[in-house]
PDB file as gemmi writes it, atoms N, CA and C in Angstrom:
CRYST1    1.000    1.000    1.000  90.00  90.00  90.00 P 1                      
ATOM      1  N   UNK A   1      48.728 -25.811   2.194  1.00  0.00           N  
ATOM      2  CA  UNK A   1      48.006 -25.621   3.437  1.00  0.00           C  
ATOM      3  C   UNK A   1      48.260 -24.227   4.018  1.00  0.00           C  
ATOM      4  N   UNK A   2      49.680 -23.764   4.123  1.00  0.00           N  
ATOM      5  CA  UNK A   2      49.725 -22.766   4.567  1.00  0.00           C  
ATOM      6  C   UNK A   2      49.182 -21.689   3.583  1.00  0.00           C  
ATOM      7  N   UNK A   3      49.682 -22.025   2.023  1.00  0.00           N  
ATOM      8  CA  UNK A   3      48.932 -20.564   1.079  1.00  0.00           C  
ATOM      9  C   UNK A   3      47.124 -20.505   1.510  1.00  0.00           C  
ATOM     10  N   UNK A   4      46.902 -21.178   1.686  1.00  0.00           N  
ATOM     11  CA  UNK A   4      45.364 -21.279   1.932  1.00  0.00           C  
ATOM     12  C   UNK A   4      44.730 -20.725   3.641  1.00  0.00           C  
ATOM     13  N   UNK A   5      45.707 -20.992   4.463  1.00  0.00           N  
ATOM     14  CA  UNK A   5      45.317 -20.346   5.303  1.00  0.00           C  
ATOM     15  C   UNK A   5      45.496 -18.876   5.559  1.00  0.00           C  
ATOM     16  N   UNK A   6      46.814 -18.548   4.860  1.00  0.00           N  
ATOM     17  CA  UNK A   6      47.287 -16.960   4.431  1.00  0.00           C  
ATOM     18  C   UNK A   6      46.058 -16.292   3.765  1.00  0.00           C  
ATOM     19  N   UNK A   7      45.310 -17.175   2.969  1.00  0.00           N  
ATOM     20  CA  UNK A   7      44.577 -16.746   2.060  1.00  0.00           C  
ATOM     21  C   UNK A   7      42.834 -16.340   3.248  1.00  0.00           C  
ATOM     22  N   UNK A   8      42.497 -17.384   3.609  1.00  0.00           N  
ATOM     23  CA  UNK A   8      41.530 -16.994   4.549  1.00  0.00           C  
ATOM     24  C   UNK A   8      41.667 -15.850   5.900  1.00  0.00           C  
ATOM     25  N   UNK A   9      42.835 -15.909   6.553  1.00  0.00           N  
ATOM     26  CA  UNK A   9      42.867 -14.940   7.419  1.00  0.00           C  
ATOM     27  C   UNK A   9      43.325 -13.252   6.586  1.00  0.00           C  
ATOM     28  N   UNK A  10      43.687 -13.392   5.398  1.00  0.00           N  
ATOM     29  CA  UNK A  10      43.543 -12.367   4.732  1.00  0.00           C  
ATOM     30  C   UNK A  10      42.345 -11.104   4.191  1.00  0.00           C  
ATOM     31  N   UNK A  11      41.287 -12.983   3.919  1.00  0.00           N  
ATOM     32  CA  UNK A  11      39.753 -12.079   3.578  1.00  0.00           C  
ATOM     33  C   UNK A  11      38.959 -12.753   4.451  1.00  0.00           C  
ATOM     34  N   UNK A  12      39.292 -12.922   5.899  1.00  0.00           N  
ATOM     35  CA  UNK A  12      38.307 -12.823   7.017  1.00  0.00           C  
ATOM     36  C   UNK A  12      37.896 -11.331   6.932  1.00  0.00           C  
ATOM     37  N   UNK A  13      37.933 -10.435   7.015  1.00  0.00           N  
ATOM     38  CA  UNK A  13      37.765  -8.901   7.361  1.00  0.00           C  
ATOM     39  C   UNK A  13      36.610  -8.834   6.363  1.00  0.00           C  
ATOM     40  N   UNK A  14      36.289  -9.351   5.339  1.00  0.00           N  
ATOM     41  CA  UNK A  14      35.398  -9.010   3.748  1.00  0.00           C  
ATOM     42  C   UNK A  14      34.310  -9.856   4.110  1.00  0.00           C  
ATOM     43  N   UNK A  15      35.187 -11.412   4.564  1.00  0.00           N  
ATOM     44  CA  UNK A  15      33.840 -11.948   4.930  1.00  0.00           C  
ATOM     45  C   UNK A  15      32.679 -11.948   6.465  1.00  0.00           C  
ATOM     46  N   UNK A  16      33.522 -11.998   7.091  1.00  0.00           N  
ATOM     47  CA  UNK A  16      32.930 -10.770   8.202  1.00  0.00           C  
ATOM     48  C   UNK A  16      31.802  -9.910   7.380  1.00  0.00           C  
ATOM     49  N   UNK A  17      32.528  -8.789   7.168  1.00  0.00           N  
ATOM     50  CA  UNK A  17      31.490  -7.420   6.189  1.00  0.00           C  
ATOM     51  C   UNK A  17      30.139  -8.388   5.347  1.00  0.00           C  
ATOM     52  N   UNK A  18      30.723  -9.122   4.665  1.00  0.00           N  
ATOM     53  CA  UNK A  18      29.608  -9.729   4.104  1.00  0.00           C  
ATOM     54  C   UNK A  18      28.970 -10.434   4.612  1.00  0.00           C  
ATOM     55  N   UNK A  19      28.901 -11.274   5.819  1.00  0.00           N  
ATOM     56  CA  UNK A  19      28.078 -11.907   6.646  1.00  0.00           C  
ATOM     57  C   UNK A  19      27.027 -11.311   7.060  1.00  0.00           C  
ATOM     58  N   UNK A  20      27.747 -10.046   7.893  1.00  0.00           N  
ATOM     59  CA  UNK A  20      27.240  -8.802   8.809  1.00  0.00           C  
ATOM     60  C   UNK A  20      26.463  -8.192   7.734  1.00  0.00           C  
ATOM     61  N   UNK A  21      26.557  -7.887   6.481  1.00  0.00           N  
ATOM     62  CA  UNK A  21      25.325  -7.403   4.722  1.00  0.00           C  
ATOM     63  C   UNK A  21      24.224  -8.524   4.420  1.00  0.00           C  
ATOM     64  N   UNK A  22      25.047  -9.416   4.686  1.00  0.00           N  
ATOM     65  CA  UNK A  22      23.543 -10.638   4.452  1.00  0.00           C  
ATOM     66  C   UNK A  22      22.677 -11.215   5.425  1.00  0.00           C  
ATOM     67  N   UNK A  23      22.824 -10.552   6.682  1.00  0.00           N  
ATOM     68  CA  UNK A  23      22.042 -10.863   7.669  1.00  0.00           C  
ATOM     69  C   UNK A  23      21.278  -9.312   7.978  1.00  0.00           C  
ATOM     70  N   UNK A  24      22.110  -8.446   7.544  1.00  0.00           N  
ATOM     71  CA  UNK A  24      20.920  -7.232   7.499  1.00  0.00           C  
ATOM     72  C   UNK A  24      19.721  -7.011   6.281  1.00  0.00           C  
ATOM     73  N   UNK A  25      20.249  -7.513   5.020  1.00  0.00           N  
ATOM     74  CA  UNK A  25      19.364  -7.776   4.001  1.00  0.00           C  
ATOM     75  C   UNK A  25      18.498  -8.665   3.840  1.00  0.00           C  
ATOM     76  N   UNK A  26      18.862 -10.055   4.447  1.00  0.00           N  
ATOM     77  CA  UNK A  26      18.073 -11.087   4.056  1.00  0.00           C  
ATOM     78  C   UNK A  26      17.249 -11.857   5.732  1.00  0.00           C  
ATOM     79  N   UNK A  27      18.136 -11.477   6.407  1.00  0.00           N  
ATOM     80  CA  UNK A  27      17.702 -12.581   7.927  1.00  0.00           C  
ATOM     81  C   UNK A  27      17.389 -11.205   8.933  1.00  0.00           C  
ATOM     82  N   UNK A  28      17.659 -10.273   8.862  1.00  0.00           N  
ATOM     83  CA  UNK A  28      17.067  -9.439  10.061  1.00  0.00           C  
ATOM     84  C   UNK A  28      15.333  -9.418  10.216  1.00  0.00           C  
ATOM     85  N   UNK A  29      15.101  -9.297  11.456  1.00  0.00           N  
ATOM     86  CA  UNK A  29      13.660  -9.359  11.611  1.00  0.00           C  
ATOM     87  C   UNK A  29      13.056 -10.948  11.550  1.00  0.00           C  
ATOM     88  N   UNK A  30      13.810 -12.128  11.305  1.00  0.00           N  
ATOM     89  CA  UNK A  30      13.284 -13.168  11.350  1.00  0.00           C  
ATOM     90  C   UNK A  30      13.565 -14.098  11.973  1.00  0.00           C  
ATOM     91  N   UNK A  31      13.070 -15.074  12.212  1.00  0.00           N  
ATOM     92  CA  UNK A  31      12.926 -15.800  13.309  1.00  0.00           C  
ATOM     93  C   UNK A  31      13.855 -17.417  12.805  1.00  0.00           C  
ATOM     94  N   UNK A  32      12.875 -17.524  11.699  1.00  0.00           N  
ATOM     95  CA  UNK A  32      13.194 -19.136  10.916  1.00  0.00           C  
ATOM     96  C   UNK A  32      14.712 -19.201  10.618  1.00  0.00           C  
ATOM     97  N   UNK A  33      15.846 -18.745  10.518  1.00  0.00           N  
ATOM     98  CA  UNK A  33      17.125 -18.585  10.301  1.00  0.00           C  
ATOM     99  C   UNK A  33      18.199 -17.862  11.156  1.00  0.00           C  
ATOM    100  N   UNK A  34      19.085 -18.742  11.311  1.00  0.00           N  
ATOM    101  CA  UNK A  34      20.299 -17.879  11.958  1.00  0.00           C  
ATOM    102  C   UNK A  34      21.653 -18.276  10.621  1.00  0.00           C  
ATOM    103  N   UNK A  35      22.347 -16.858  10.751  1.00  0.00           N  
ATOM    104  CA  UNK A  35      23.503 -16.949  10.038  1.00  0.00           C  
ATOM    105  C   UNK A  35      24.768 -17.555  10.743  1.00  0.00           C  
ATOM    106  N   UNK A  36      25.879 -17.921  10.445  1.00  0.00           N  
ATOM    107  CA  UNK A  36      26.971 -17.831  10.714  1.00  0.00           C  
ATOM    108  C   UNK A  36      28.234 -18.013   9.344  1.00  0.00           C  
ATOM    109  N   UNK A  37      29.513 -17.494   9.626  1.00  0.00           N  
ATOM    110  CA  UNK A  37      30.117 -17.640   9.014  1.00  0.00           C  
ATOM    111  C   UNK A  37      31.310 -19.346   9.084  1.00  0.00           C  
ATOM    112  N   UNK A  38      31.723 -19.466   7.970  1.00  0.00           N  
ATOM    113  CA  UNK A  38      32.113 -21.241   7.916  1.00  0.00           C  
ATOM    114  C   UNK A  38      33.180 -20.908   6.698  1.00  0.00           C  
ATOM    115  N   UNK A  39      34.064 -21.833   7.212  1.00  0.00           N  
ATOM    116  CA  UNK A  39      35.285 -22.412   5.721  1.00  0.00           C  
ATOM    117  C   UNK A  39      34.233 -23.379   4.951  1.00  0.00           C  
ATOM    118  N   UNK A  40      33.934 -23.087   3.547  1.00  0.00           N  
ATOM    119  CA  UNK A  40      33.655 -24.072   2.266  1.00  0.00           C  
ATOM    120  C   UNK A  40      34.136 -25.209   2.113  1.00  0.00           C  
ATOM    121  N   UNK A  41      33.347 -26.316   1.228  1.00  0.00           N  
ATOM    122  CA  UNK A  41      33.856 -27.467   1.777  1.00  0.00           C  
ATOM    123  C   UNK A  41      35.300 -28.069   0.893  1.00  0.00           C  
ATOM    124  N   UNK A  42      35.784 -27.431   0.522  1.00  0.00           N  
ATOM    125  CA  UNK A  42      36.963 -27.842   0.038  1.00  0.00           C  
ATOM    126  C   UNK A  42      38.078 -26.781   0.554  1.00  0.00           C  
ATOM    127  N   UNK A  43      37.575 -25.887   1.990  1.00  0.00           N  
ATOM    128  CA  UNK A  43      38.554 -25.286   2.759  1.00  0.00           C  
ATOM    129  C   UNK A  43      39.484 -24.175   1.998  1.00  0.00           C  
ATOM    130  N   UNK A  44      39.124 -24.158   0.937  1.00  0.00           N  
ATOM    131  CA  UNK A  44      40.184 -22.668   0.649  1.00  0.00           C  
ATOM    132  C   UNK A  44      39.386 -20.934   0.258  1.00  0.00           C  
ATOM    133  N   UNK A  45      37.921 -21.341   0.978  1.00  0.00           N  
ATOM    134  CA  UNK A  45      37.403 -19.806   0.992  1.00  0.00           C  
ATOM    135  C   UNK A  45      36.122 -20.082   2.085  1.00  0.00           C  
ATOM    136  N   UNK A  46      35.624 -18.460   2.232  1.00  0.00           N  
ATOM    137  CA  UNK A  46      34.543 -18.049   3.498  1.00  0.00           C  
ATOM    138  C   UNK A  46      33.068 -18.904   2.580  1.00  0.00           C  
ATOM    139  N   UNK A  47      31.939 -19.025   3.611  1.00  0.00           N  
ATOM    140  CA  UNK A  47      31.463 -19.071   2.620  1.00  0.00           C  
ATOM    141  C   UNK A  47      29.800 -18.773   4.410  1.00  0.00           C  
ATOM    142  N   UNK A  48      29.238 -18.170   3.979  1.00  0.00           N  
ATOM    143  CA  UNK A  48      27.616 -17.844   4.619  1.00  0.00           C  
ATOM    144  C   UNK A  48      27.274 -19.174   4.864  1.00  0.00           C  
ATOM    145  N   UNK A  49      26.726 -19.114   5.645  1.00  0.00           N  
ATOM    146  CA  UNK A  49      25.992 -20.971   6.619  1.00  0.00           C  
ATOM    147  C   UNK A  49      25.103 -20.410   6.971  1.00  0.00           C  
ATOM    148  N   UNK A  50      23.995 -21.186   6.569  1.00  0.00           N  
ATOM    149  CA  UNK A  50      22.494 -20.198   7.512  1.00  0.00           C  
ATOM    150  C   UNK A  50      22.002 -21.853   7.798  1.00  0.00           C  
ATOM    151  N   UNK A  51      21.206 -21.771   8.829  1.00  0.00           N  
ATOM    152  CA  UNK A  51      20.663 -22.822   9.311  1.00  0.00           C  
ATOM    153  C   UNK A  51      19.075 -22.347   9.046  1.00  0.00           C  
ATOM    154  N   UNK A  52      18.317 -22.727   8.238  1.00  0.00           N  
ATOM    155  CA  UNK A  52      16.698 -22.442   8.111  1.00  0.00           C  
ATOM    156  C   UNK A  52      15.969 -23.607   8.999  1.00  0.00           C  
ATOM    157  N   UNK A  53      14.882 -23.090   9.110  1.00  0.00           N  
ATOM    158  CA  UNK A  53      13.924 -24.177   9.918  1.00  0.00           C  
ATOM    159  C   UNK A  53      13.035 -25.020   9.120  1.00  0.00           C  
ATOM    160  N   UNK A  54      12.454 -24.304   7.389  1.00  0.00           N  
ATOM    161  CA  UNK A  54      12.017 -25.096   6.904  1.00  0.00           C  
ATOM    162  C   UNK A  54      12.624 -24.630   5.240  1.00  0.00           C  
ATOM    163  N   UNK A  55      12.200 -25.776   4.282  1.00  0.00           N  
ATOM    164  CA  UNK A  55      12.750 -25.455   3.124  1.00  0.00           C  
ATOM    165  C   UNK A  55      11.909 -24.194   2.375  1.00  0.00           C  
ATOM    166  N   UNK A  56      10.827 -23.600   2.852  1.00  0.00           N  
ATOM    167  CA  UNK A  56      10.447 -22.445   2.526  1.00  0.00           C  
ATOM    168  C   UNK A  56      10.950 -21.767   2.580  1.00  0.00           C  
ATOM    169  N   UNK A  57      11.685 -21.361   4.365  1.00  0.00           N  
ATOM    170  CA  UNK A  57      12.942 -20.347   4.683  1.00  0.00           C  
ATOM    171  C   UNK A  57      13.829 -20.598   3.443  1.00  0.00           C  
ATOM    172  N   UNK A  58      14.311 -21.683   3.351  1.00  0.00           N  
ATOM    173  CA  UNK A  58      16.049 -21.495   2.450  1.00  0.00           C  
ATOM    174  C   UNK A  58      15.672 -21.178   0.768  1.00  0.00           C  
ATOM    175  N   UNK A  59      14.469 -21.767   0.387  1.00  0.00           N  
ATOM    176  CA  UNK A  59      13.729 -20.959  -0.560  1.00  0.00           C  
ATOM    177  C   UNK A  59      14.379 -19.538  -0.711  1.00  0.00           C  
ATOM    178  N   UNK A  60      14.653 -18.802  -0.190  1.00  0.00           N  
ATOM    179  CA  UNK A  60      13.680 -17.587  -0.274  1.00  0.00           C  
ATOM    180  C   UNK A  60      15.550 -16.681   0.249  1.00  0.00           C  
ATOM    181  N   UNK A  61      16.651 -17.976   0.306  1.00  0.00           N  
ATOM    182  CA  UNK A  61      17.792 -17.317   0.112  1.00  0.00           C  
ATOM    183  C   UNK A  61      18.491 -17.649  -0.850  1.00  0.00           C  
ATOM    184  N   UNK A  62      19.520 -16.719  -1.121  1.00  0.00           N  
ATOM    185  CA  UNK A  62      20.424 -16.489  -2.289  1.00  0.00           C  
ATOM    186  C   UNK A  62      21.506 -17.746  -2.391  1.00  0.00           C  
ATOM    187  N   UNK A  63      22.216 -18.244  -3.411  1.00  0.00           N  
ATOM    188  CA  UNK A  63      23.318 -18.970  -3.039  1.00  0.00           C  
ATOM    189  C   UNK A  63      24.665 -18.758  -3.078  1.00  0.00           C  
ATOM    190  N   UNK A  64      24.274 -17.224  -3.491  1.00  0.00           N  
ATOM    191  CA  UNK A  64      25.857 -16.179  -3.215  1.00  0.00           C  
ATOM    192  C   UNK A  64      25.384 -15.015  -3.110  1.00  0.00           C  
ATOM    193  N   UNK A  65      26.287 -14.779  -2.520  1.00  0.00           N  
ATOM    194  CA  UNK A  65      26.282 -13.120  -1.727  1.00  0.00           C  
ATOM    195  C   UNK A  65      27.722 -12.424  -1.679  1.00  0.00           C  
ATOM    196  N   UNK A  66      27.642 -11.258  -2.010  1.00  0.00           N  
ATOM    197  CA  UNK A  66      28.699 -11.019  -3.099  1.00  0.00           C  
ATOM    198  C   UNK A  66      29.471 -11.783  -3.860  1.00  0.00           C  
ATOM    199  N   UNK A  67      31.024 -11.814  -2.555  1.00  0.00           N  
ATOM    200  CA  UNK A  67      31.989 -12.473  -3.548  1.00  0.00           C  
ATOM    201  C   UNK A  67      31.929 -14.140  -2.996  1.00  0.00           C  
ATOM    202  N   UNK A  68      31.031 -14.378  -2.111  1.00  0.00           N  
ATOM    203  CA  UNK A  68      31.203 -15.691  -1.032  1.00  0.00           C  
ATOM    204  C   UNK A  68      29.849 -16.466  -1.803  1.00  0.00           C  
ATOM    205  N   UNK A  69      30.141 -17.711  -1.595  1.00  0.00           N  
ATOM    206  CA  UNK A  69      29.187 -18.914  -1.626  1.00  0.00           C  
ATOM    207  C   UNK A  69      28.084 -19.131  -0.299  1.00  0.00           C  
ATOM    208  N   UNK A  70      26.455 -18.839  -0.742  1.00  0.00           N  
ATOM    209  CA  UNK A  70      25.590 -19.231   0.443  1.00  0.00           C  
ATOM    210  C   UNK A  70      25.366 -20.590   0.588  1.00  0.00           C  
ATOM    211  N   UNK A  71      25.571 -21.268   2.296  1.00  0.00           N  
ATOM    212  CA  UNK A  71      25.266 -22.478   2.525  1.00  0.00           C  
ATOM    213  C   UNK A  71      24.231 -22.800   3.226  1.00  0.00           C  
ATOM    214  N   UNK A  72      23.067 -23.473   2.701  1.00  0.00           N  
ATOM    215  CA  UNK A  72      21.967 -23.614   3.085  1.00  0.00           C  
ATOM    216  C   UNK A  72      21.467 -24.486   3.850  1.00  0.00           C  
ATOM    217  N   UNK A  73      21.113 -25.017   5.044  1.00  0.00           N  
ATOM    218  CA  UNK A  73      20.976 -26.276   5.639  1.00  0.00           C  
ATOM    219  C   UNK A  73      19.504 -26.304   6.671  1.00  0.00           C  
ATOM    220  N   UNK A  74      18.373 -26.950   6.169  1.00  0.00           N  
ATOM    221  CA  UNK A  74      17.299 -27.180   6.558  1.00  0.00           C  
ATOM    222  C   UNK A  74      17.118 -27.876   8.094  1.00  0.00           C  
ATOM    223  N   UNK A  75      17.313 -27.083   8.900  1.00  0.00           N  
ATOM    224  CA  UNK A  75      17.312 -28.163  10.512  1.00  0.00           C  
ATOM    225  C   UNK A  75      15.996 -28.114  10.932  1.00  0.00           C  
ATOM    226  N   UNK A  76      14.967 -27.646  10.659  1.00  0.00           N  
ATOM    227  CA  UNK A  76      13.610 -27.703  11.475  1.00  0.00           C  
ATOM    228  C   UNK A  76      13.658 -27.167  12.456  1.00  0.00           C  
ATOM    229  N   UNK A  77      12.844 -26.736  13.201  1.00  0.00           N  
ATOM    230  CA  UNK A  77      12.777 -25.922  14.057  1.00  0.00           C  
ATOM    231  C   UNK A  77      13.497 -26.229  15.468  1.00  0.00           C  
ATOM    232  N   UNK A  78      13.780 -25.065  15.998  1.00  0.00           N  
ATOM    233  CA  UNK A  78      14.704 -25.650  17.264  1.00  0.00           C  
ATOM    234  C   UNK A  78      13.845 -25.698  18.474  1.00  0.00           C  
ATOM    235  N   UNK A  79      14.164 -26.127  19.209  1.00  0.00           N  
ATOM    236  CA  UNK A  79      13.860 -27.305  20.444  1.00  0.00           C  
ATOM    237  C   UNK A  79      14.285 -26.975  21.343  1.00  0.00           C  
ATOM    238  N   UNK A  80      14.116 -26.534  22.603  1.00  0.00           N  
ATOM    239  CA  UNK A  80      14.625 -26.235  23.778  1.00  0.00           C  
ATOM    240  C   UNK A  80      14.491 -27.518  25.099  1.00  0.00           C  
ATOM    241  N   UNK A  81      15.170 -27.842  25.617  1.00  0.00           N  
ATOM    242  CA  UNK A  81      15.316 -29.389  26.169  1.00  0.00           C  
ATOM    243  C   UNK A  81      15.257 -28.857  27.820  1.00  0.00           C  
ATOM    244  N   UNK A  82      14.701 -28.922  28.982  1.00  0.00           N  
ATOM    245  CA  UNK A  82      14.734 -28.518  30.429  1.00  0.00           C  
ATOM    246  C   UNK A  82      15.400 -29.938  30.953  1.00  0.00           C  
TER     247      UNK A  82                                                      
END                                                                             
């Protein structure tokens, strides 16, 4: 537990950089997707989370980007509630 967290706050700084590269390459200028960065699901690396609105959007992304795993998740469009 602890080698693994040594290990992520180590290459937070890379994955950062690479978040901040795959949202200027692939999601800038668009609407249908937001990025964020996320622990993978077995918790011992970074890995890209994009939320698309339809499966056309996630179409049309990568499922790695550099050294990190892309996570793709189809929510439909968002909704604003008054």
């Amino acid at each position: 537990m602890v080698a693994s967290r040594d290990k992520l706050l180590a290459s937070q700084p890379a994955a950062v950089a690479a978040k901040e590269a795959f949202v200027a390459e692939y999601i800038a200028g668009r609407v249908d997707c937001s990025v964020g960065l996320g622990v993978n699901e077995s918790g011992d690396d970074w890995t890209v989370k994009v939320f698309a609105q339809s499966p056309a959007a996630a179409r049309e992304l990568p499922a790695h980007f550099r050294d990190f795993d892309v996570e793709v998740q189809v929510t439909g469009p968002a909704v604003a509630y008054e």
